[in-house]
Each structure stands twice: as C-alpha cells, then as structure tokens.
C-alpha positions as CSV (number, residue, x, y, z in Angstrom):
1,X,-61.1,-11.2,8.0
2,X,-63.2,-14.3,7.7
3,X,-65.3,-16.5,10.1
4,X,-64.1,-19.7,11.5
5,X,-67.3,-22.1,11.8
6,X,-67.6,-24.2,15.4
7,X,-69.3,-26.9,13.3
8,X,-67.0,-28.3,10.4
9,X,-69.9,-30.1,9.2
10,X,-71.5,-27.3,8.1
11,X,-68.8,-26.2,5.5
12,X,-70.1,-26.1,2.0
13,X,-66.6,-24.4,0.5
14,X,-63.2,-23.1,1.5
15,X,-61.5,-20.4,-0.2
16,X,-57.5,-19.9,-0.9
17,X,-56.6,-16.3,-0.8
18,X,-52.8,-15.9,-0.9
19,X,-51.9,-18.8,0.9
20,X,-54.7,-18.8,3.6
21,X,-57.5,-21.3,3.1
22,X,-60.8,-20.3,4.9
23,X,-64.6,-21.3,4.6
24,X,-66.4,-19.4,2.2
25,X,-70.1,-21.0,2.2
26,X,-71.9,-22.8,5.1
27,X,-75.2,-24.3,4.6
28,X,-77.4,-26.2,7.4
29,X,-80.7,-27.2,6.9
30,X,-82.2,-23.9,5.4
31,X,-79.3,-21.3,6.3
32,X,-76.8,-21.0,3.5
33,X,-74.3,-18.1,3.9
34,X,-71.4,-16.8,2.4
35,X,-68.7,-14.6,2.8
36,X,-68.4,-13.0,-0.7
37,X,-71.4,-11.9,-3.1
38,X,-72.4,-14.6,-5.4
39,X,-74.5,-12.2,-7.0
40,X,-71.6,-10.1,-8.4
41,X,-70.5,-13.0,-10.6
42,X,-73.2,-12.4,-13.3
43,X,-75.1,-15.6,-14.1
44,X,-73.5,-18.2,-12.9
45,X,-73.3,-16.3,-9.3
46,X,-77.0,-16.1,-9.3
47,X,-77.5,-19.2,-10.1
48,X,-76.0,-20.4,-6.7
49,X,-79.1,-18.7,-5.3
50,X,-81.6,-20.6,-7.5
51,X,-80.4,-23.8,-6.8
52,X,-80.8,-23.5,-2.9
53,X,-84.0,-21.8,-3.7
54,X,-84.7,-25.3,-5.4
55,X,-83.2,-27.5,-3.0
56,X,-85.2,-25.9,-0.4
57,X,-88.8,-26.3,-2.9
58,X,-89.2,-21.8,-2.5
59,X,-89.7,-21.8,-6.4
C-alpha cells in the first residue's frame, strides 16, 4: 500500500520496492511526511528530522 500524491510537486523521494517505484517523502512548505520511519535507521534516520527541524528555524 502507498499513497499516490495529486501534487507531483510536492514529492521529496520515490522508493523502488520490487519493481514498483512510489513516493516515499513529500514536503510542502512546513508538512514533511513519509511513508516509512526514518527514526528506525539509527542516526542517520534522525537526522532527517533535524535537518527539517533546521530548515524550518524550530531549533
């Protein structure tokens, strides 16, 4: 299962998973979604988090 977004230009990175390609991460102004858990991947997942946190001046 994965979400198609209406709005291509919000696609921030697309996925292949045996064979199907699908957006993973949308972000639009300050929304920024995905559709795994960055957090999972240790470090360098949570560092996805801080760097929108940046982006977006919330630390």
């Amino acid at each position: 299962y994965y979400v198609k977004p209406t709005n291509e230009s919000c696609i921030l990175t697309n996925t292949n998973y045996d064979g199907i390609e699908f957006c993973s991460a949308i972000s639009e102004n300050n929304l920024f979604a995905t559709q795994y858990h960055p957090e999972k991947s240790g470090e360098k997942g949570l560092s996805i988090y801080k760097n929108w946190a940046i982006k977006h001046n919330l630390i």
